[in-house]
KOLKOLGU-182433 format. One record per residue: y, x, z of N, C-alpha, C in turn. Coordinates in pm, 1 decimal, always signed. Layout:
N
@n_yy:Y | n_xx:X | n_zz:Z | ca_yy:Y | ca_xx:X | ca_zz:Z | c_yy:Y | c_xx:X | c_zz:Z $
...
END
This chain:
115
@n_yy:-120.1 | n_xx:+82.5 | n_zz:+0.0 | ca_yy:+0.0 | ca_xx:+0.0 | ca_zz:+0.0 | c_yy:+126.5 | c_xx:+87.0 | c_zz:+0.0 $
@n_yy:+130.7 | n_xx:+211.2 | n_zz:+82.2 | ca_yy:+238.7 | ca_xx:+320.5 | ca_zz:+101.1 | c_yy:+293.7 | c_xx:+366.2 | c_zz:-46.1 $
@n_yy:+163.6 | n_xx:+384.6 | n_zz:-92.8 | ca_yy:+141.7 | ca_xx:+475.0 | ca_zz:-216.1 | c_yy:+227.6 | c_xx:+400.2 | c_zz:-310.6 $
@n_yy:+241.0 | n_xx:+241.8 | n_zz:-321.1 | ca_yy:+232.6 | ca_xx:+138.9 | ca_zz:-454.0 | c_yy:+426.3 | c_xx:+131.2 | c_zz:-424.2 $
@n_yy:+480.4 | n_xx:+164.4 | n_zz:-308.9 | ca_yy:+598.8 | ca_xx:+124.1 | ca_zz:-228.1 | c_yy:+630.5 | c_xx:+266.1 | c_zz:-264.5 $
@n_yy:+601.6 | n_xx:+344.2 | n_zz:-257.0 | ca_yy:+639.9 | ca_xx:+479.8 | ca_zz:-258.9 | c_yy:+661.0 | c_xx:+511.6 | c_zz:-440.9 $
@n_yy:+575.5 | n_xx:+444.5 | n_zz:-509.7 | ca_yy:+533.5 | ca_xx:+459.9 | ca_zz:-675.8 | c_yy:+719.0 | c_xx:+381.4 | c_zz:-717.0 $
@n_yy:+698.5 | n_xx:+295.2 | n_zz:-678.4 | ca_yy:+793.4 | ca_xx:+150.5 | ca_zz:-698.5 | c_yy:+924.0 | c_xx:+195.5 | c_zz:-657.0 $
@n_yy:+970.5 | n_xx:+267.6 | n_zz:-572.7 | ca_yy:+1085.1 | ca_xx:+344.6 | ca_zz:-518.5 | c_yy:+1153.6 | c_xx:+430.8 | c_zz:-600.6 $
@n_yy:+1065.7 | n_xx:+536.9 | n_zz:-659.1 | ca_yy:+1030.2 | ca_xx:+681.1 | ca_zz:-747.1 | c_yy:+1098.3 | c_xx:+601.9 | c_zz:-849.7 $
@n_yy:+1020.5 | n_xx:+458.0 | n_zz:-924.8 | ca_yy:+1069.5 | ca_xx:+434.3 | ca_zz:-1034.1 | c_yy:+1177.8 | c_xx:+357.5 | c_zz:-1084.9 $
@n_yy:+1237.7 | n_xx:+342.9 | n_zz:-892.5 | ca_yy:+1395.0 | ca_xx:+242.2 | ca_zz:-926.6 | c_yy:+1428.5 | c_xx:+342.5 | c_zz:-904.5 $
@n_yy:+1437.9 | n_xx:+485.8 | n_zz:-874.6 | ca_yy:+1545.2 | ca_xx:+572.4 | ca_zz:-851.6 | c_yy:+1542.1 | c_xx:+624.6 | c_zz:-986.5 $
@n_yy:+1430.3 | n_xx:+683.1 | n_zz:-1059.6 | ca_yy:+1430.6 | ca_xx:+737.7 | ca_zz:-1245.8 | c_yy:+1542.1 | c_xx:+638.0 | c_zz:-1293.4 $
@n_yy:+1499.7 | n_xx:+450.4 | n_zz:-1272.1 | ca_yy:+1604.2 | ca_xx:+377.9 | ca_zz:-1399.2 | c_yy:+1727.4 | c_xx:+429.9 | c_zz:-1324.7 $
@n_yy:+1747.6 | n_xx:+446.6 | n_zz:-1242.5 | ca_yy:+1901.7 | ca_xx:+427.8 | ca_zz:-1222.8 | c_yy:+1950.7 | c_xx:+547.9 | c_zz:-1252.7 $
@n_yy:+1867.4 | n_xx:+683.9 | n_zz:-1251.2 | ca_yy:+1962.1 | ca_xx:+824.1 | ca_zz:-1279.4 | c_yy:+1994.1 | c_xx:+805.7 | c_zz:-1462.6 $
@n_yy:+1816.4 | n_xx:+776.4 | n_zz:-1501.2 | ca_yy:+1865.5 | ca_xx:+785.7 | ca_zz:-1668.9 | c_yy:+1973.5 | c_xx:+648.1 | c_zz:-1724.8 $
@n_yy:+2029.4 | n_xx:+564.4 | n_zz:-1626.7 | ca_yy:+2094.3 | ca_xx:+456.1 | ca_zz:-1715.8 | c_yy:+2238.0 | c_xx:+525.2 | c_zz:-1633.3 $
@n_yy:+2290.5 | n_xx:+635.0 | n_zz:-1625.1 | ca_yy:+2426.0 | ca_xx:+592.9 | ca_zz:-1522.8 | c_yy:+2500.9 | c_xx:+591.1 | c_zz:-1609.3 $
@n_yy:+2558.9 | n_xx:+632.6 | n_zz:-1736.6 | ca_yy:+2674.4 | ca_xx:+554.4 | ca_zz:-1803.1 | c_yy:+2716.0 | c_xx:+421.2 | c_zz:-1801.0 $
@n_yy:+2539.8 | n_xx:+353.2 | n_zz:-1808.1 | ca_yy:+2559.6 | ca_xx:+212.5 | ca_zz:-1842.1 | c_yy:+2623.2 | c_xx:+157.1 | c_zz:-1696.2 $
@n_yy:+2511.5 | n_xx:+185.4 | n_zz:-1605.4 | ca_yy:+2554.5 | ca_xx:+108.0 | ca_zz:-1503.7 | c_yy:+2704.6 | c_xx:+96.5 | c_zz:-1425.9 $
@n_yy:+2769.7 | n_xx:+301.4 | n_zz:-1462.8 | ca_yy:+2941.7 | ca_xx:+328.3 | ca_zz:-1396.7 | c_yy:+2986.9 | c_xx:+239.1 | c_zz:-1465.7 $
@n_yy:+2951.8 | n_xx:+208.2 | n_zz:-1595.2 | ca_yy:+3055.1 | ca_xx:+125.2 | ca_zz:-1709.9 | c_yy:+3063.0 | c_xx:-18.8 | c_zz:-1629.9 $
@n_yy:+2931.2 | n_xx:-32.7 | n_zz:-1611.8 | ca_yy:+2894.5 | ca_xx:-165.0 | ca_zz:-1559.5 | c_yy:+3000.2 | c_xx:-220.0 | c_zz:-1383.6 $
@n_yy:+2978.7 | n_xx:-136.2 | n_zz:-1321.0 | ca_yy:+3050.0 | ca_xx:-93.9 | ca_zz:-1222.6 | c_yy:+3189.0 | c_xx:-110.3 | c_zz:-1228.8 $
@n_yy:+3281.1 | n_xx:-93.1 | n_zz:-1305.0 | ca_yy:+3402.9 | ca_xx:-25.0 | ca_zz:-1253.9 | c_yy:+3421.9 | c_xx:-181.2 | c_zz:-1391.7 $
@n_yy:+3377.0 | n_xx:-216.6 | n_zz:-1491.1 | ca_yy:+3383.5 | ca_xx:-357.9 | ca_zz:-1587.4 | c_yy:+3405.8 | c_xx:-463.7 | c_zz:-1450.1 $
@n_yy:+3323.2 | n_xx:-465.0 | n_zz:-1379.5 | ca_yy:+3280.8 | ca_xx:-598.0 | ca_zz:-1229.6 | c_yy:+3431.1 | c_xx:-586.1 | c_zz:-1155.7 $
@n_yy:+3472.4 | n_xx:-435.6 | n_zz:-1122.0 | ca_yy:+3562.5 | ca_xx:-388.2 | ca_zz:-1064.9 | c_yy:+3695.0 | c_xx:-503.9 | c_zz:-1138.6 $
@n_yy:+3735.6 | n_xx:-467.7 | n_zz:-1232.8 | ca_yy:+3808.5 | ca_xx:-530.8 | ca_zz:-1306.5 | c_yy:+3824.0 | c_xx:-673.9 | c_zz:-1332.0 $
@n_yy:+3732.7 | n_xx:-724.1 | n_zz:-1376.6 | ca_yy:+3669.1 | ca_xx:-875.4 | ca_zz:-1373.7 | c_yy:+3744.4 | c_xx:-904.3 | c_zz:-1214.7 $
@n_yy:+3688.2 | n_xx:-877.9 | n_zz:-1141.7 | ca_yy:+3704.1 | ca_xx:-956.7 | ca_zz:-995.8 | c_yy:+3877.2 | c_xx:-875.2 | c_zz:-960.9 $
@n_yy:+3961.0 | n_xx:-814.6 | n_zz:-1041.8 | ca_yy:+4082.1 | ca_xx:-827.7 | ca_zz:-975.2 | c_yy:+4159.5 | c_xx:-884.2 | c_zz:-1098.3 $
@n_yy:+4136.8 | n_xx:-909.4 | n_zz:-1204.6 | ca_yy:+4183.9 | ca_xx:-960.6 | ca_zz:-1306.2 | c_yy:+4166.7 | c_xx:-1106.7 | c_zz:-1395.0 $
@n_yy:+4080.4 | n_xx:-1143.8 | n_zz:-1347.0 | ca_yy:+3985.0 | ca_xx:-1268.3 | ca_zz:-1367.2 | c_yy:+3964.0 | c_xx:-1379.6 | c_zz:-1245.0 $
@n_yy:+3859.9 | n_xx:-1321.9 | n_zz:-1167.9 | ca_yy:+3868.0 | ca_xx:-1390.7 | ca_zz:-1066.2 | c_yy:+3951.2 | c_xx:-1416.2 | c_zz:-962.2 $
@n_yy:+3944.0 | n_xx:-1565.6 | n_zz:-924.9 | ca_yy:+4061.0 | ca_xx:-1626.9 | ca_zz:-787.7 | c_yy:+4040.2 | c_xx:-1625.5 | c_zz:-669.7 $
@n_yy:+3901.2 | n_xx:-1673.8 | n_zz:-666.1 | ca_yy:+3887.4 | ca_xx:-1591.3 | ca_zz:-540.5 | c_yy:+3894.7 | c_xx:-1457.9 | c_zz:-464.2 $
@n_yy:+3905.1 | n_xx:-1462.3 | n_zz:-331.8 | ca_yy:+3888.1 | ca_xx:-1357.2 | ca_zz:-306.5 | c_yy:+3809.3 | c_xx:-1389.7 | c_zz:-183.4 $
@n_yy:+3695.9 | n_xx:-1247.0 | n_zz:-203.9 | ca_yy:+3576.5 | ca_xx:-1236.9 | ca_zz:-122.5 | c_yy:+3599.1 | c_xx:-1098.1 | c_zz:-53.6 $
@n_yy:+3575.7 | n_xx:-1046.6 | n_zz:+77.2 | ca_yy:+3510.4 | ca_xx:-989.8 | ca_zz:+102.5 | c_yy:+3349.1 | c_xx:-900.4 | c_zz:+82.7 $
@n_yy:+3268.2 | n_xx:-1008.1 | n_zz:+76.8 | ca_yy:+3148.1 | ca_xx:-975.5 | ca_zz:+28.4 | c_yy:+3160.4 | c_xx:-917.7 | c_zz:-115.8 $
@n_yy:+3161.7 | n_xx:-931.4 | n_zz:-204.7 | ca_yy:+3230.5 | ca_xx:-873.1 | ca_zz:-374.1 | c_yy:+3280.3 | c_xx:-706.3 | c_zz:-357.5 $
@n_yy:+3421.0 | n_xx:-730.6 | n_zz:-265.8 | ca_yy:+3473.0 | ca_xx:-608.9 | ca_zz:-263.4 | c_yy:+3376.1 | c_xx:-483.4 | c_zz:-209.6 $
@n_yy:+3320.0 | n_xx:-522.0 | n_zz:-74.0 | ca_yy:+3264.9 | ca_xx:-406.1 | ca_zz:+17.4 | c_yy:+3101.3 | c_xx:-383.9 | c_zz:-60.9 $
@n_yy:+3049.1 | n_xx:-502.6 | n_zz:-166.5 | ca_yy:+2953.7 | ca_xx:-483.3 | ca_zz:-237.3 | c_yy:+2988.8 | c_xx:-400.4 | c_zz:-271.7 $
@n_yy:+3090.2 | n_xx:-411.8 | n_zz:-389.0 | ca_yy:+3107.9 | ca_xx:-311.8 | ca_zz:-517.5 | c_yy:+3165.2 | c_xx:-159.4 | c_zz:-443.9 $
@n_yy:+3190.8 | n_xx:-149.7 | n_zz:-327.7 | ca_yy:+3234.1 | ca_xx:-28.2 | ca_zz:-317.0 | c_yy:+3157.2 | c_xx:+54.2 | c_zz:-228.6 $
@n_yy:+3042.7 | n_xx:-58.0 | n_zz:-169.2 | ca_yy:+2885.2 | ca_xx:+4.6 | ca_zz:-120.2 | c_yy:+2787.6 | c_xx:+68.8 | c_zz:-231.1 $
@n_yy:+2809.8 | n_xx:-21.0 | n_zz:-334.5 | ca_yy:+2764.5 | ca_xx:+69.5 | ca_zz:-462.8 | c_yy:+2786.9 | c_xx:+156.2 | c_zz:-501.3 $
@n_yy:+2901.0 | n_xx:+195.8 | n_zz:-483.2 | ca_yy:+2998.3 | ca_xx:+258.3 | ca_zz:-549.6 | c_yy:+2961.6 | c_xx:+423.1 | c_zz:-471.8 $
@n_yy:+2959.6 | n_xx:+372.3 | n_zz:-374.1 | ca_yy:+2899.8 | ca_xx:+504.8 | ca_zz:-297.9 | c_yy:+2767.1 | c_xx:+550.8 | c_zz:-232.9 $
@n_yy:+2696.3 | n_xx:+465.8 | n_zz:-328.6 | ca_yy:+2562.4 | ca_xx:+501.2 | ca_zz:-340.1 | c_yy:+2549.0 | c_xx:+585.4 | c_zz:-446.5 $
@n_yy:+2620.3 | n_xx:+521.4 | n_zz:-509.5 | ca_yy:+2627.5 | ca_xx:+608.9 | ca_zz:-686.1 | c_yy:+2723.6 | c_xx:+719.9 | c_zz:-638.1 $
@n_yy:+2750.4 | n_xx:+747.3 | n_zz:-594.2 | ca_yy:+2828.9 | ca_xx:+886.7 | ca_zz:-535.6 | c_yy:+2710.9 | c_xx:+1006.5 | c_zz:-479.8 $
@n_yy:+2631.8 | n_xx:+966.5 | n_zz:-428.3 | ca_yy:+2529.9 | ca_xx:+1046.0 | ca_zz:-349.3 | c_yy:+2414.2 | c_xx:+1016.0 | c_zz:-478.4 $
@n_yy:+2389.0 | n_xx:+944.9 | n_zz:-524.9 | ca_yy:+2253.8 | ca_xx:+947.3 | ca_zz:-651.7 | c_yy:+2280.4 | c_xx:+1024.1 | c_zz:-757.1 $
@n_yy:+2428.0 | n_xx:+966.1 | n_zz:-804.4 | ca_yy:+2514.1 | ca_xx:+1100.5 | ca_zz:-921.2 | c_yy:+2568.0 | c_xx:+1172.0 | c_zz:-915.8 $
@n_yy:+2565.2 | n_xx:+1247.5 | n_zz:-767.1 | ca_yy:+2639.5 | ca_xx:+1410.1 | ca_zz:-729.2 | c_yy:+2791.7 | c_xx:+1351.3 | c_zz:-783.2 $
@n_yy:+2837.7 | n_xx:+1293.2 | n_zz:-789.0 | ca_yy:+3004.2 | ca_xx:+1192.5 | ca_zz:-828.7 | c_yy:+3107.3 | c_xx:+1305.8 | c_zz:-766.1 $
@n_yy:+3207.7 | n_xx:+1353.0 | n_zz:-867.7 | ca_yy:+3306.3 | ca_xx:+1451.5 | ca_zz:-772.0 | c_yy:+3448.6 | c_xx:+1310.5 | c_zz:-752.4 $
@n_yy:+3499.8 | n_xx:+1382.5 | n_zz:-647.4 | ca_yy:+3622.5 | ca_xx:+1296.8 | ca_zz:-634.2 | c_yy:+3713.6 | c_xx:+1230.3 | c_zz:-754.5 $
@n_yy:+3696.2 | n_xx:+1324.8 | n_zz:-839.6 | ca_yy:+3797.3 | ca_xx:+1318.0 | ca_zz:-934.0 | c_yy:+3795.2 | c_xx:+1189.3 | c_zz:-1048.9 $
@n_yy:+3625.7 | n_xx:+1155.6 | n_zz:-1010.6 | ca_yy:+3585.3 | ca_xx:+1047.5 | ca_zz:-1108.6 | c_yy:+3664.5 | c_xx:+860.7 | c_zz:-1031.9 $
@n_yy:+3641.4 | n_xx:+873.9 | n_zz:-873.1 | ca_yy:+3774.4 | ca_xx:+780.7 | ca_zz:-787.4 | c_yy:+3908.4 | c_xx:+765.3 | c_zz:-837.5 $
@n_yy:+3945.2 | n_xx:+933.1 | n_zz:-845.1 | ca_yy:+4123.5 | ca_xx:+920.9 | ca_zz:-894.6 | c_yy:+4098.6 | c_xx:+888.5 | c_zz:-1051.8 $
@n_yy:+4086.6 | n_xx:+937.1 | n_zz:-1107.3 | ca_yy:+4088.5 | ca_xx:+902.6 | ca_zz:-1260.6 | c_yy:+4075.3 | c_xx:+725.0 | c_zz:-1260.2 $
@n_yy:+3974.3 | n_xx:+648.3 | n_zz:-1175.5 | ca_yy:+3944.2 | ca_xx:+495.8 | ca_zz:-1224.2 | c_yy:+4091.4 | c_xx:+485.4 | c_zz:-1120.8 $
@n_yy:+4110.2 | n_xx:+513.9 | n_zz:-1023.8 | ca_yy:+4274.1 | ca_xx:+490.3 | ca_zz:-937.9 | c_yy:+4359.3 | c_xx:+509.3 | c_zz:-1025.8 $
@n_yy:+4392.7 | n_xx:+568.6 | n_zz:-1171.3 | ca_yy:+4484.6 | ca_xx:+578.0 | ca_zz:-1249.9 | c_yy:+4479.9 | c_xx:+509.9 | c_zz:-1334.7 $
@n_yy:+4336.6 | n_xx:+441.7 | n_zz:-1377.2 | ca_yy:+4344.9 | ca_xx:+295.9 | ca_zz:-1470.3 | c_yy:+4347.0 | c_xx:+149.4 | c_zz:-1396.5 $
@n_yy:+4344.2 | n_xx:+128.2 | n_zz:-1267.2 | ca_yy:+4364.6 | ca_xx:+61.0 | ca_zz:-1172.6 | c_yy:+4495.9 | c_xx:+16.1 | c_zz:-1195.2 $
@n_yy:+4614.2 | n_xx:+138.5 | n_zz:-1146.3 | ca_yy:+4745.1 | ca_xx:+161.0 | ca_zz:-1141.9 | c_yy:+4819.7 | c_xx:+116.3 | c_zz:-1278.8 $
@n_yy:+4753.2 | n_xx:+120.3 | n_zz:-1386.0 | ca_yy:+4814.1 | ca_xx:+145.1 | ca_zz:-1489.4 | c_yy:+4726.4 | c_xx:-16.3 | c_zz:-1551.2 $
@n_yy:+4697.0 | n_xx:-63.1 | n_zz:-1543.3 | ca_yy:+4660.6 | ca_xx:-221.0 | ca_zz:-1517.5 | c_yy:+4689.5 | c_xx:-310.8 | c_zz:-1422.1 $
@n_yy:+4741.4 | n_xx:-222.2 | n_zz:-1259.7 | ca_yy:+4799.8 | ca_xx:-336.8 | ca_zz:-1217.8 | c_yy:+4952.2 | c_xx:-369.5 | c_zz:-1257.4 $
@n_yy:+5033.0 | n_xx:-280.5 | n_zz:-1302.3 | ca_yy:+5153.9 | ca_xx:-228.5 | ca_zz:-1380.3 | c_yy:+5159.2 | c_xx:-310.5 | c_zz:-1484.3 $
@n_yy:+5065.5 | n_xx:-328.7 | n_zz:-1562.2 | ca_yy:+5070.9 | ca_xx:-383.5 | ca_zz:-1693.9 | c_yy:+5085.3 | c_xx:-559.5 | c_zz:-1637.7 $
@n_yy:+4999.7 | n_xx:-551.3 | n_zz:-1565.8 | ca_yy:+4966.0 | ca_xx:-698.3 | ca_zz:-1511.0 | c_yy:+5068.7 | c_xx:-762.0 | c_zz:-1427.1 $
@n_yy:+5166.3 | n_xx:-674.0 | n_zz:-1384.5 | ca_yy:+5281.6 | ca_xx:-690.7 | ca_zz:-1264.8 | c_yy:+5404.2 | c_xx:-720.6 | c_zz:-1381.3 $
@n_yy:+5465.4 | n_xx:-643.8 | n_zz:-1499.0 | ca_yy:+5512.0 | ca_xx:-672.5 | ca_zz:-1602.8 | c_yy:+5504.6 | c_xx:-779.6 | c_zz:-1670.5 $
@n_yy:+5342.5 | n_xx:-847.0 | n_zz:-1715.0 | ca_yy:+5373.9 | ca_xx:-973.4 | ca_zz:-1779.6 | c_yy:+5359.4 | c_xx:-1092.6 | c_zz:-1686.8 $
@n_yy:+5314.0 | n_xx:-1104.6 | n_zz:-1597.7 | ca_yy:+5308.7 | ca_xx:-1198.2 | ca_zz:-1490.3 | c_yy:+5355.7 | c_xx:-1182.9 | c_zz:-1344.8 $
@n_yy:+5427.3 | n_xx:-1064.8 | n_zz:-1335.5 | ca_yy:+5517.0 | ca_xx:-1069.0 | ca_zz:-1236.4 | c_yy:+5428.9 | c_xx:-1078.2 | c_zz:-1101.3 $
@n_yy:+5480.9 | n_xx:-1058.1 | n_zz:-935.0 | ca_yy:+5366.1 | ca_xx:-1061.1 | ca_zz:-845.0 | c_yy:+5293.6 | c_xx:-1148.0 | c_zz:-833.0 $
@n_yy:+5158.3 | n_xx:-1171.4 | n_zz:-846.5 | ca_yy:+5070.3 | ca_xx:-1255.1 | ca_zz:-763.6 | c_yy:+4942.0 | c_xx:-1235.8 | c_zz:-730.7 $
@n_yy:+4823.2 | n_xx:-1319.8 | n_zz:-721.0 | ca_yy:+4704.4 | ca_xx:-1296.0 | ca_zz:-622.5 | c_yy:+4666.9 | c_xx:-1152.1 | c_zz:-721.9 $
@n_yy:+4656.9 | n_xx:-1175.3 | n_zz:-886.6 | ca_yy:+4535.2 | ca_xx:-1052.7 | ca_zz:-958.6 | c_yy:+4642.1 | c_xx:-942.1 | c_zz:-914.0 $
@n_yy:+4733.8 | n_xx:-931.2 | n_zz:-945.4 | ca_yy:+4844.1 | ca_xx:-859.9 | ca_zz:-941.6 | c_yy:+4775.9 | c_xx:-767.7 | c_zz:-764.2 $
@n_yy:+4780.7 | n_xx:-875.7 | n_zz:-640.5 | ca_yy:+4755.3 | ca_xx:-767.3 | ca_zz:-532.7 | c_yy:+4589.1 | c_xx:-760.0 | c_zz:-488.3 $
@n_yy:+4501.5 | n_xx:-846.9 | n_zz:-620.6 | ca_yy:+4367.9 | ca_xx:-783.2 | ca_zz:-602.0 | c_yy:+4390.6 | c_xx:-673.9 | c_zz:-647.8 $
@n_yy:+4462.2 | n_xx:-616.6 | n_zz:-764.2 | ca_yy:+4421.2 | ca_xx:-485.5 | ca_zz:-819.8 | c_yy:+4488.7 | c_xx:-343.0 | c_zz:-750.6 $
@n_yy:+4577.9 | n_xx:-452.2 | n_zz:-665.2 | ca_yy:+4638.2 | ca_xx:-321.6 | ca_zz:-533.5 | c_yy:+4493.5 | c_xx:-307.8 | c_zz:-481.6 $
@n_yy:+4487.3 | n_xx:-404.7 | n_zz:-370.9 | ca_yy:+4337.5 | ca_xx:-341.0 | ca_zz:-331.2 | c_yy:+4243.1 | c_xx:-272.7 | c_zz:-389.0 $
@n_yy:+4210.9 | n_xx:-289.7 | n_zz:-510.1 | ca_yy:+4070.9 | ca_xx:-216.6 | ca_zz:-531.3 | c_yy:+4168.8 | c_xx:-35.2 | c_zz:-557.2 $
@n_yy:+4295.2 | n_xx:-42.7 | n_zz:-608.3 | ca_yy:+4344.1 | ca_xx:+107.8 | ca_zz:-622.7 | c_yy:+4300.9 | c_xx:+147.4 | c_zz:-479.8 $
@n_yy:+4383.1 | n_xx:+75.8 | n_zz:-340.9 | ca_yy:+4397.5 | ca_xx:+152.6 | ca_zz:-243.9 | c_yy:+4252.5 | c_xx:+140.8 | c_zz:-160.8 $
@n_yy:+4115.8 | n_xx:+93.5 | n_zz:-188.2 | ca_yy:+4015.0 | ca_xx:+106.1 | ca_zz:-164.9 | c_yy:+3909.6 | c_xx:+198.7 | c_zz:-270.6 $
@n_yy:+3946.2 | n_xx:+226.3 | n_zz:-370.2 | ca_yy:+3877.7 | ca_xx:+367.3 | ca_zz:-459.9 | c_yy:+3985.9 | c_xx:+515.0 | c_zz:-423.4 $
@n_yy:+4130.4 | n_xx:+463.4 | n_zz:-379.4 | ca_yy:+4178.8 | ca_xx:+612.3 | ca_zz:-364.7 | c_yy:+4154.9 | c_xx:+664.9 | c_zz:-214.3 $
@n_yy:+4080.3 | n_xx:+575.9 | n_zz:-80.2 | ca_yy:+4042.6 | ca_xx:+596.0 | ca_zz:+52.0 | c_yy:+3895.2 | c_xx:+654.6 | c_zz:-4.4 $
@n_yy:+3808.4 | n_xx:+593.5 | n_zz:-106.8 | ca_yy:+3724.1 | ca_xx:+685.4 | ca_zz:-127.1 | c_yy:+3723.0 | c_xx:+833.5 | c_zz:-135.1 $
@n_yy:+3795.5 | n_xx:+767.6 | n_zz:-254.4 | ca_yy:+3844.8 | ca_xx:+925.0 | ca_zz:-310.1 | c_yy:+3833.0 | c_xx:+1049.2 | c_zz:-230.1 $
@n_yy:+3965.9 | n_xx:+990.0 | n_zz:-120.2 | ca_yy:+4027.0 | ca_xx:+1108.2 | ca_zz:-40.8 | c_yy:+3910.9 | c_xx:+1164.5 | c_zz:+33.8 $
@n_yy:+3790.8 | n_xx:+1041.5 | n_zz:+74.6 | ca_yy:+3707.7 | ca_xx:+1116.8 | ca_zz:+201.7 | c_yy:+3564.9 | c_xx:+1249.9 | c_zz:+132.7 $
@n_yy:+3570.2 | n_xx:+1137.6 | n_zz:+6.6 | ca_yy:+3502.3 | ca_xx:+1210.3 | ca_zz:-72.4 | c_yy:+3557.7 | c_xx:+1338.8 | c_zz:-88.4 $
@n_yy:+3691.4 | n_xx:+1384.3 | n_zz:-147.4 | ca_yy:+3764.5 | ca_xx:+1471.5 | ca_zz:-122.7 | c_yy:+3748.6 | c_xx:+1565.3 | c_zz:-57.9 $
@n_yy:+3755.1 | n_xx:+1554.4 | n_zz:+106.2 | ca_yy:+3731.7 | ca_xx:+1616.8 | ca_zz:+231.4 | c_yy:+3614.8 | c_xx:+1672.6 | c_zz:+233.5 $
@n_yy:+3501.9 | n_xx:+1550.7 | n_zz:+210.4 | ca_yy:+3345.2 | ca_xx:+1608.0 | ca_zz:+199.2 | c_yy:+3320.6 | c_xx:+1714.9 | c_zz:+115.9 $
@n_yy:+3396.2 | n_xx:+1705.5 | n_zz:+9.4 | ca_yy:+3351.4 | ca_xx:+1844.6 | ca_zz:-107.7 | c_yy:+3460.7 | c_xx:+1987.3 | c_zz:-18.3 $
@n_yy:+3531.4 | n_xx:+2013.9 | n_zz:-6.9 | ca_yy:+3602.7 | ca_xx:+2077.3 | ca_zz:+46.4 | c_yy:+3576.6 | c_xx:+2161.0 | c_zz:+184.7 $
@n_yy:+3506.8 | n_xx:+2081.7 | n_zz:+256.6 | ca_yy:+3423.8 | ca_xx:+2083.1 | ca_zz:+372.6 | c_yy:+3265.2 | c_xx:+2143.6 | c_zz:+315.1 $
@n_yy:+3203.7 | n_xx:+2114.8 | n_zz:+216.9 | ca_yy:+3103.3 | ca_xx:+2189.6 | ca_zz:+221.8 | c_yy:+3125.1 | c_xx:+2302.1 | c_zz:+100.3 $
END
């Protein structure tokens, strides 16, 4: 039974190293969607996507720099989005997700620096 759990583990960790374009694409697409699209706002959504987010940090050796870079298309979409529609809810979802990928960032940051 160990063995079949242990087999089954091995082979969700292979799909996920050989698909990571698809899935970051996939990732940081959801990211967007839910500050640009969606009205609600969840908790559960956000701390999902950024529990993922740093799983895929430790599975894809992820350097900081890949945080700031999506923090600069964040910025530069909530800008765009603040321009034609002026402040509102997508407008300060997409604050949040900047100032929750650039707190990554930074710790991530520290961690590389530190070792």
């Amino acid at each position: 039974m160990w063995d079949k759990a242990k087999k089954t583990r091995e082979w969700i960790v292979d799909l996920i190293k050989l698909n990571q374009i698809f899935l970051m694409t996939l990732l940081y697409a959801l990211v967007i969607v839910d500050a640009l699209l969606l009205k609600a706002k969840s908790d559960l959504i956000i701390f999902s996507l950024i529990g993922i987010y740093v799983c895929f940090i430790k599975v894809y050796k992820l350097k900081s720099r890949s945080a700031f870079i999506f923090c600069l298309v964040l910025l530069l979409l909530m800008y765009i989005y603040f321009l034609l529609t002026g402040p509102g809810l997508h407008t300060e979802k997409t604050a949040v997700w900047l100032i929750l990928f650039m707190i990554v960032g930074i710790i991530q940051q520290w961690r590389e620096k530190a070792s």
